[in-house]
C-alpha positions as CSV (number, residue, x, y, z in Angstrom):
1,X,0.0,0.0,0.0
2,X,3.3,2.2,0.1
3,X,3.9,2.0,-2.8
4,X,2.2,4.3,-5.0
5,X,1.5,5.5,-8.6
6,X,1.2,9.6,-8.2
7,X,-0.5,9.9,-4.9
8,X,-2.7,6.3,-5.2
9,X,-1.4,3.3,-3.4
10,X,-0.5,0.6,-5.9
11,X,-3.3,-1.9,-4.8
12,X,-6.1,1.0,-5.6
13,X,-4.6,2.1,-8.6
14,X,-4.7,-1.4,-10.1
15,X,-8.5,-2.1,-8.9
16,X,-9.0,1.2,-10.2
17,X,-7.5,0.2,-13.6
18,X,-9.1,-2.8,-13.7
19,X,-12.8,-1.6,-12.6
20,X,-12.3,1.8,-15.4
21,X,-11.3,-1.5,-18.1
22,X,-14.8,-3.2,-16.9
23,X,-16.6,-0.1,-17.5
24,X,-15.2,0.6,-20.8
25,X,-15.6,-3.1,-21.9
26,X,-19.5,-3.3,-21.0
27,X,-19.9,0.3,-23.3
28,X,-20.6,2.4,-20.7
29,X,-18.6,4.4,-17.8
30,X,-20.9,5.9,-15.4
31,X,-20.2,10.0,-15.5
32,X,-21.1,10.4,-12.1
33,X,-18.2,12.7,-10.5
34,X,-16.8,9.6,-7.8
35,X,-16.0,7.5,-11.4
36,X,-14.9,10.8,-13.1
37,X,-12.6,11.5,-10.5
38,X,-11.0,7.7,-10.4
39,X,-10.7,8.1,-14.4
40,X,-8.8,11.5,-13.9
41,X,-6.8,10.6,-11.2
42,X,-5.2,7.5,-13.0
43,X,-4.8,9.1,-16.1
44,X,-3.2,12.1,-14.9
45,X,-1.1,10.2,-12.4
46,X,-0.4,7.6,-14.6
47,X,1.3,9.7,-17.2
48,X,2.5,12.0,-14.5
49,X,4.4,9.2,-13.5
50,X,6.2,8.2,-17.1
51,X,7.2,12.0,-17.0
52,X,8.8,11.8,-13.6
53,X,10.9,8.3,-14.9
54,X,12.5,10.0,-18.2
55,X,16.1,11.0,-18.3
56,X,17.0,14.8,-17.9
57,X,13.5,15.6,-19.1
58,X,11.9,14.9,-15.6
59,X,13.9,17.8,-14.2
60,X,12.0,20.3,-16.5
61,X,8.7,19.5,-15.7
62,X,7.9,16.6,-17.8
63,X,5.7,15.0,-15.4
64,X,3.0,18.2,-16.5
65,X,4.0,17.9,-20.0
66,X,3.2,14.5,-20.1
67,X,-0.4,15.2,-18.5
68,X,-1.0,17.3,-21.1
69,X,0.3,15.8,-24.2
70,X,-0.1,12.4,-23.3
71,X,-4.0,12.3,-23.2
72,X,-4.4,14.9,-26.2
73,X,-2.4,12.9,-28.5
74,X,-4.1,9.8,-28.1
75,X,-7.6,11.4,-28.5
76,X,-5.8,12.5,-32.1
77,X,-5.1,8.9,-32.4
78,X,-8.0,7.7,-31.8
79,X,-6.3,5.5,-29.1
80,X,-8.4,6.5,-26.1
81,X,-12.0,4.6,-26.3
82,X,-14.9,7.1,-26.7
83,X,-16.8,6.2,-24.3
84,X,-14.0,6.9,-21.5
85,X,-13.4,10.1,-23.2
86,X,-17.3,10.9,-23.4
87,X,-16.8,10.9,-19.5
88,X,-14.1,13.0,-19.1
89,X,-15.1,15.5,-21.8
90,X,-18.4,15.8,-20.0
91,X,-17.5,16.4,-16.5
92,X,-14.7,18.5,-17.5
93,X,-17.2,20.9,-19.4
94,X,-20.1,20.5,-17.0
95,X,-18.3,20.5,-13.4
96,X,-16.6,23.3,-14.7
97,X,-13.8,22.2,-11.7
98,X,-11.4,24.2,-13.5
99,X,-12.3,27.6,-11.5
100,X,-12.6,25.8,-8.3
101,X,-8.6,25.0,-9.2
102,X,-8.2,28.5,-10.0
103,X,-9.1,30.0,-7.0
104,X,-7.7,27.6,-4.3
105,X,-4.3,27.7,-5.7
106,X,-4.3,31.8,-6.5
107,X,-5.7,32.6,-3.1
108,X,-4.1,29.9,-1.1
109,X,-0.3,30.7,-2.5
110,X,-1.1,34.5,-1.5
111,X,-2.7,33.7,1.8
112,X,0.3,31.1,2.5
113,X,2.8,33.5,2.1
114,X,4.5,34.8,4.9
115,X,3.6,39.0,4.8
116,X,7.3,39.9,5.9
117,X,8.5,37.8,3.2
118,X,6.3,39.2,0.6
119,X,6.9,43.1,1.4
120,X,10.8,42.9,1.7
121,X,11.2,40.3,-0.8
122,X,9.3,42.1,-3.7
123,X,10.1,45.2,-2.9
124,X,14.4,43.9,-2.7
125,X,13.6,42.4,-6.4
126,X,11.4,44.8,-7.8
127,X,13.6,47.2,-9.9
128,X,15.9,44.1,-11.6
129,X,12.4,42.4,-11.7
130,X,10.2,45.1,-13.5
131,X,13.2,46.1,-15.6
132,X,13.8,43.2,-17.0
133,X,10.0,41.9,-17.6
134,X,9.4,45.4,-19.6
135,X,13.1,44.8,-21.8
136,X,12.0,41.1,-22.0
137,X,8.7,41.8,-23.3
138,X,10.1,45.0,-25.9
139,X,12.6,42.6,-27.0
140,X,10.6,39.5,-27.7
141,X,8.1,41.2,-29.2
142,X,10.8,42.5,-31.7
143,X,12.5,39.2,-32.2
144,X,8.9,37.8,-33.4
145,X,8.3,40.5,-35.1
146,X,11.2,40.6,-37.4
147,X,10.6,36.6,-37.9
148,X,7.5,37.2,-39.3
149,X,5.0,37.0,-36.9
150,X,2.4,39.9,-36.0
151,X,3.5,41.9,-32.9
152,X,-0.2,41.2,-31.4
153,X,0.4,37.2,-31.3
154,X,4.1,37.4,-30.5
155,X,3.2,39.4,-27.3
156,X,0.3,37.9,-25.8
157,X,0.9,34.4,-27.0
158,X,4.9,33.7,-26.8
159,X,6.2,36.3,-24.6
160,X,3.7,36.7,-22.2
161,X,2.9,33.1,-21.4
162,X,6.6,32.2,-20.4
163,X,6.4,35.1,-17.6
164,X,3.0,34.3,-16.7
165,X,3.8,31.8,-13.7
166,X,3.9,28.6,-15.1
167,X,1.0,25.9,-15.9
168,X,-1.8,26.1,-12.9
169,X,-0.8,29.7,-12.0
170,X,-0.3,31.6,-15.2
171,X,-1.3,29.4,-18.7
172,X,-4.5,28.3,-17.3
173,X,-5.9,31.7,-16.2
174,X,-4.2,32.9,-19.0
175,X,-6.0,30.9,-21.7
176,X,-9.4,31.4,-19.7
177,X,-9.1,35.3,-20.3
178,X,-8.0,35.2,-23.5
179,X,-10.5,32.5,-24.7
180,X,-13.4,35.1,-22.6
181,X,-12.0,38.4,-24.8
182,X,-11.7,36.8,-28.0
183,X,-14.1,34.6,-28.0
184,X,-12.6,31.3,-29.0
185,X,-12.4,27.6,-27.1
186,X,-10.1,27.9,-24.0
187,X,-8.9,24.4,-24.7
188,X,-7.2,25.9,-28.2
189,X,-5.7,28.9,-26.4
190,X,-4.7,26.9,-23.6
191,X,-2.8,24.6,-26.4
192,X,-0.7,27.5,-27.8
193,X,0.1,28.9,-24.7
194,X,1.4,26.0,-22.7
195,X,4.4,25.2,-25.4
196,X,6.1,28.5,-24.8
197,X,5.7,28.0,-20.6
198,X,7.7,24.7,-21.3
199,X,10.2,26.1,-23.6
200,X,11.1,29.2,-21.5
201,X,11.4,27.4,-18.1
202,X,13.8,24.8,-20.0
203,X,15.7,27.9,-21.4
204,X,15.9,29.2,-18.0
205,X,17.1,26.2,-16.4
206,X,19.5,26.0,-19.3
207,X,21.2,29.5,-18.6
208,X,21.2,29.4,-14.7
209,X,23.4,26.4,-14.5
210,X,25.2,28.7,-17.1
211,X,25.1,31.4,-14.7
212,X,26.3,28.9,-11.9
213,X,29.2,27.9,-13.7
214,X,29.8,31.5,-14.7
215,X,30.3,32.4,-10.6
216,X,32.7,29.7,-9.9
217,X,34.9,31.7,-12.4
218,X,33.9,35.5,-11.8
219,X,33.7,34.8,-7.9
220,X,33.2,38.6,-7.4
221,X,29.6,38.7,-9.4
222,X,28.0,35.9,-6.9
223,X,26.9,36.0,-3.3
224,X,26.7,32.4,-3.6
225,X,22.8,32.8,-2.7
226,X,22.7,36.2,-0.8
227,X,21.3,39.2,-2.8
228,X,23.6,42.4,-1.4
229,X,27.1,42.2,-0.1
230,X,27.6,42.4,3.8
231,X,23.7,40.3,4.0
232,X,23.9,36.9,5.4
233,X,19.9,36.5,5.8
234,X,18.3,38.5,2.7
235,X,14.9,37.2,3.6
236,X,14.2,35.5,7.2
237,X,11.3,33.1,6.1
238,X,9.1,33.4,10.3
239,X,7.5,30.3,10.6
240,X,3.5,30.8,11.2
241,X,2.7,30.6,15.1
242,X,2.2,27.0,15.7
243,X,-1.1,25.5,15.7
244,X,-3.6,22.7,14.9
245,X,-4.8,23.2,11.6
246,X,-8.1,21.6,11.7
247,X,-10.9,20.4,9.3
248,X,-13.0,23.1,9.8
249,X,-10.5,25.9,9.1
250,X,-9.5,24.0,5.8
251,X,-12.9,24.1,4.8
252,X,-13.3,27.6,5.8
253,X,-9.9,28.7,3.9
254,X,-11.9,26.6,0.9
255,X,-15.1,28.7,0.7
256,X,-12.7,31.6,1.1
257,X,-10.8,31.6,-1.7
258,X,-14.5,30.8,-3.7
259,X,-15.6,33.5,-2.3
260,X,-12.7,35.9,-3.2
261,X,-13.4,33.8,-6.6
262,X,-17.2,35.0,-6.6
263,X,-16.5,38.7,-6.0
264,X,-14.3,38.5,-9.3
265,X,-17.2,37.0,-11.1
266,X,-19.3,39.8,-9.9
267,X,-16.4,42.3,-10.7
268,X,-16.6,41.1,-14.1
269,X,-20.5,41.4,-14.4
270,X,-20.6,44.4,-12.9
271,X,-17.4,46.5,-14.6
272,X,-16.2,44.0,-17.3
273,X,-12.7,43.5,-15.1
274,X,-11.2,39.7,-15.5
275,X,-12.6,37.2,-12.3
276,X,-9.1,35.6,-11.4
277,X,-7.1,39.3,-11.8
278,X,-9.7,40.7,-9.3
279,X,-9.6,37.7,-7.3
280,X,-6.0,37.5,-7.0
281,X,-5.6,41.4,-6.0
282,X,-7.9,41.3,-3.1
283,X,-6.2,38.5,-2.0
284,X,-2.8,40.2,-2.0
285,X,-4.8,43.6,-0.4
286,X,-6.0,41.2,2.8
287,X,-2.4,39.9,3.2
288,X,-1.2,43.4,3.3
289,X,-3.6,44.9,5.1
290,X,-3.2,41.9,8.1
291,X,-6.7,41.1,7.5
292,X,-6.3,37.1,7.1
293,X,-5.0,35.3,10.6
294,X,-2.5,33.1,11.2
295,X,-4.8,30.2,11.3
296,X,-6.6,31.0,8.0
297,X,-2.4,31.2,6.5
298,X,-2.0,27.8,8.1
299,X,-5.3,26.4,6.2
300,X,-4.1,28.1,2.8
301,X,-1.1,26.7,2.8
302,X,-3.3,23.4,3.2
303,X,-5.2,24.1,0.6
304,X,-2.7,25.0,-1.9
305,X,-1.1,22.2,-1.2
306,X,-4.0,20.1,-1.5
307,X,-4.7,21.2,-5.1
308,X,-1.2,21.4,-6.3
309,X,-0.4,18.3,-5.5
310,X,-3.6,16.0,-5.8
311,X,-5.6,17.7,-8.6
312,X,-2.9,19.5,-11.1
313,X,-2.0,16.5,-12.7
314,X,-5.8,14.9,-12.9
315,X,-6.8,18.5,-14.0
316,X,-4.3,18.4,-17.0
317,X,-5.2,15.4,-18.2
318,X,-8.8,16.2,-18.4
319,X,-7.6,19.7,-20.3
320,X,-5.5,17.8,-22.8
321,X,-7.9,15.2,-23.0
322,X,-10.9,17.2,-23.8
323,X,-10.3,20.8,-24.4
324,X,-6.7,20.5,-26.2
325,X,-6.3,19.7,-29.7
326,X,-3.2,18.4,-30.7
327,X,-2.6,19.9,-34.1
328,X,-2.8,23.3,-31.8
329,X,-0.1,22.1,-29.2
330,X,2.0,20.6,-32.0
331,X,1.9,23.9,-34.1
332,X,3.7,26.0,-31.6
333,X,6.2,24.4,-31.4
334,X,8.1,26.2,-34.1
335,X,12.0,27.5,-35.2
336,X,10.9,31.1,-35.1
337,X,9.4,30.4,-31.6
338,X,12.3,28.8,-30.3
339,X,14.0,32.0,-31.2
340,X,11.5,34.1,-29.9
341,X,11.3,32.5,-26.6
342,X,15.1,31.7,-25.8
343,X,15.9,36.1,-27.1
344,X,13.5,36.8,-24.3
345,X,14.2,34.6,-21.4
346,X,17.8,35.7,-22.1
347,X,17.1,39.0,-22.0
348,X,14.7,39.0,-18.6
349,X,18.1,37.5,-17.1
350,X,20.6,39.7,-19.1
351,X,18.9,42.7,-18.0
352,X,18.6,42.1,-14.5
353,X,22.1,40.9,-14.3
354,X,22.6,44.3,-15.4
355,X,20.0,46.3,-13.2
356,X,21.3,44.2,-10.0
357,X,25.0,45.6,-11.0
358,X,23.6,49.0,-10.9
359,X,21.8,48.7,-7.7
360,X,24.9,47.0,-5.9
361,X,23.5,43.7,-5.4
362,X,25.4,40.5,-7.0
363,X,24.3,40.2,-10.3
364,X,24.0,36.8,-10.8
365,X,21.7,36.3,-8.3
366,X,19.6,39.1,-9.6
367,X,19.9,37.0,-12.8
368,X,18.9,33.7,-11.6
369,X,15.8,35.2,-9.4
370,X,14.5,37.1,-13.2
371,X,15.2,33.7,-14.3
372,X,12.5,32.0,-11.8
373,X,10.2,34.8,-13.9
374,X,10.3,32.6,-16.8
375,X,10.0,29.4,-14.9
376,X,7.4,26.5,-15.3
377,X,5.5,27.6,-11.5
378,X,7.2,25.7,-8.5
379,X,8.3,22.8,-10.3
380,X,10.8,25.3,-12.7
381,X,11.5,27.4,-9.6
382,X,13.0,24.5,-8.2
383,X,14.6,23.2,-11.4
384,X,15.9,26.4,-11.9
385,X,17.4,27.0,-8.3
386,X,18.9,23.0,-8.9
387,X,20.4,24.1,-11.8
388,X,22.0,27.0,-10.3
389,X,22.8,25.1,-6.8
390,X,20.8,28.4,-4.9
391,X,18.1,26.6,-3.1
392,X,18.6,28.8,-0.5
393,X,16.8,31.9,-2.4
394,X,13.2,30.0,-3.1
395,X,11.7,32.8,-0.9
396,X,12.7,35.5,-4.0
397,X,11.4,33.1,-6.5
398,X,8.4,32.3,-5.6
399,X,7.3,36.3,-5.4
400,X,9.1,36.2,-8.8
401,X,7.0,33.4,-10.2
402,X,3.7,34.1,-8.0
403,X,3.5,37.8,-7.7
404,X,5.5,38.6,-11.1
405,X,3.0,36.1,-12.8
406,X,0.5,37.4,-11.6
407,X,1.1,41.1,-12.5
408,X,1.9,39.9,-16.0
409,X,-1.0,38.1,-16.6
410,X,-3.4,40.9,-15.2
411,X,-1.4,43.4,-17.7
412,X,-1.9,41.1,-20.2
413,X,-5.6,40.7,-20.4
414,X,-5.9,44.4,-19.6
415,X,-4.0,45.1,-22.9
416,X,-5.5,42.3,-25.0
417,X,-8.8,43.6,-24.2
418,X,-8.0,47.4,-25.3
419,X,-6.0,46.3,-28.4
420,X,-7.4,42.5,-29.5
421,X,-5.5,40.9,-32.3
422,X,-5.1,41.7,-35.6
C-alpha cells in the first residue's frame, strides 16, 4: 500500500484500472463525479508518473507535460475509447472544476505566504524584476516581429505566457481570459500557450546552470545565494505561530478563496474587469492589510497544497484530453518560436544581471531570481534554483514566479482587451 503510482497506493490504482477497463468493456462508464474522478486521477497520475521516470527531461517539468500531451495525442489517435473520453469530456465541461482549481491555488499561495517575506522580498527584487520583464517583453516582441509573426500574437501568446507563472498559475488563467476576450475555445488557447511555458522554463534552467558555472569563475559577481554584499539572511522566512490546523479551518480557507473567486465573477458582471485578476488582488490587499489570521495562513497553505499536488495532474489530463487539440499544441512548437522564446528569457536574465549591477546587489543572483520569472510555476522554480545550486533563495522566487506572474498576466488581459488581435 506504500507504494504508489502519483498519490494512489499501488493496490487501488490497479483495482481502479481494472474496474475503469470493466466499464469501458461493457460500453458504458458511469459520469457520475466519484467515477470521473478515479478516471482522472489515473490518467493524470499515470502519465504523470512516465514524465517523472524520463532521463534529464523529468527535471523540466515533464511530469505536467506529459499530463498534457499524453491524453491529447491519443484522442488524435483515436487511441483513447470514446466512451471513457465521453466521460471525461463531459465532467470537465459541466463541473466546470477548473475555477474551483483557480481560486484555491491563486488565493491559497497569496494567503500562504508569509507578509514579511512578501513586502521585503518584492520590494528587494522589484527594480531588476520590473526592468527586466518590460526589456523582456520589448525585445521579444521584436524578435517575433522581425521573424515574421504579427507583434499582437508574439506578445500575448509567446512572450507573455513564459512570464505568466507557469501551468496552474499563469497558462490556465491565461488561456481562460483570453478564450473570454476573443471569443474562441479555451482548450485551443490553452494549447498554444502551454508550449512557450515549457520552452522558456527549459531555457531558463538551461542559462542558470550557465550562470552557476559562470560564478565559480567570476567569484566577485555571486553571493553564492545572498542578494547584497555584507547580508547573510536577505529574507528571514518566520514560521506561522504553531497550531492545529483543523478540518474546519481547511474548509473555511476553501469557501474563502471561492468567495474571493465569486466577488471577481461579480467584478466582471458588474465592470467587465477579468474574475481571477480581481480575485488575486484582493487577496494580496487582505495579506497586506493583516486582515487574514494566522490560522486561515495555516489552512491556505493546506489548501494550496491540496490542489497542487492532488488535482494539477488529474486537471491536465482532463484539459488535454478534452479541451486540447493536438494539431494546436504541436503547431507552436516552431523555429521562429524557439528563437522568440530563448531572445527573451535571455534578455529577462541579461537585463537584470545588469539592473542588479547598478543597484549593488550581486548580479548573478539578480539574474537567476529574473530567471525564476520565466519558470514553469514551483516545479521550474525548483529546477531552476537546482540548476543554479541556490536553493537557499526560493523565498525571491516564488514572489518572482507568483507575484511577477501574476502582474503579468493581469497586464496582459488588460492590454489584450484594449488592443485585440489583428
Amino acid at each position: 500500500m506504500e507504494l504508489r503510482i502519483g498519490l494512489v497506493p499501488l493496490p487501488v490504482y490497479l483495482l481502479l484500472l481494472a474496474l475503469i477497463g470493466g466499464f469501458v468493456y461493457m460500453g458504458k462508464v458511469p459520469t457520475d463525479i466519484s467515477v470521473s474522478i478515479a478516471v482522472l486521477a489515473v490518467g493524470g497520475f499515470t502519465c504523470a508518473e512516465f514524465g517523472k521516470r524520463m532521463p534529464l527531461l523529468r527535471h523540466i517539468g515533464a511530469a505536467a507535460i506529459f499530463a498534457t500531451f499524453v491524453p491529447s495525442f491519443l484522442v488524435y489517435a483515436h487511441a483513447m475509447p470514446p466512451v471513457l473520453l465521453k466521460n471525461v469530456a463531459e465532467f470537465t465541461k459541466n463541473s466546470n472544476f477548473l475555477y474551483l482549481f483557480i481560486a484555491s491555488i491563486v488565493v491559497g499561495s497569496i494567503f500562504s505566504m508569509d507578509r514579511d517575506v512578501l513586502i521585503k522580498g518584492f520590494l528587494k527584487i522589484f527594480a531588476p524584476l520590473a526592468a527586466g520583464t518590460v526589456v523582456a517583453a520589448l525585445v521579444g516582441t521584436a524578435v517575433g516581429t522581425a521573424l515574421g509573426m504579427s507583434w499582437q500574437h508574439t506578445l500575448f501568446f509567446i512572450v507573455v505566457p513564459i512570464m505568466a507563472g507557469g501551468v496552474g498559475e499563469g497558462a490556465i488563467p491565461l488561456s481562460i481570459g483570453y478564450a473570454a476576450i476573443l471569443g474562441h475555445a479555451q482548450g485551443e488557447i490553452f494549447a498554444q500557450v502551454l508550449p512557450p511555458v515549457m520552452l522558456g522554463s527549459l531555457s531558463a534552467i538551461l542559462m542558470a546552470g550557465a550562470l552557476n558555472f559562470a560564478g565559480k569563475r567570476y567569484p566577485h559577481l555571486t553571493g553564492e545565494g545572498r542578494l547584497q554584499p555584507g547580508s547573510e539572511d536577505d529574507v528571514r522566512v518566520t514560521e506561522l505561530p504553531a497550531a492545529a490546523v483543523d478540518v474546519g479551518q481547511i474548509a473555511g480557507a476553501g469557501l474563502t478563496a471561492i468567495a474571493l473567486y465569486m466577488v471577481g465573477l461579480m467584478s466582471h458582471k458588474l465592470f467587465d474587469f477579468p474574475a481571477p485578476v480581481v480575485m488575486l488582488f484582493v487577496a494580496v490587499l487582505l495579506m497586506l492589510c493583516r486582515v487574514v489570521s494566522p490560522q486561515l495562513q495555516q489552512a491556505s497553505g493546506v489548501v494550496y497544497k491540496f490542489f497542487s499536488t492532488a488535482v494539477t495532474y488529474p486537471l491536465l489530463f482532463a484539459i488535454g484530453a478534452a479541451l486540447t487539440p493536438w494539431e494546436k499544441l504541436i503547431a507552436a512548437f516552431t523555429i521562429v518560436n524557439l528563437i522568440t522564446i530563448v531572445a527573451t528569457v535571455a534578455t529577462l536574465m541579461a537585463t537584470g544581471f545588469v539592473v542588479g549591477r547598478m543597484l549593488k546587489m550581486y548580479p548573478i543572483e539578480t539574474a537567476i531570481i529574473n530567471a525564476c520569472h520565466s519558470g514553469q510555476g514551483g516545479t521550474g522554480d525548483v529546477a531552476i534554483l537546482t540548476a543554479a545550486n541556490r536553493m537557499q533563495m526560493m523565498p525571491f522566487a516564488q514572489i518572482a514566479t507568483r507575484i511577477g506572474g501574476a502582474i503579468v498576466v493581469t497586464l496582459a488581459l488588460f492590454a489584450l482587451a484594449r488592443v485585440g488581435m489583428a
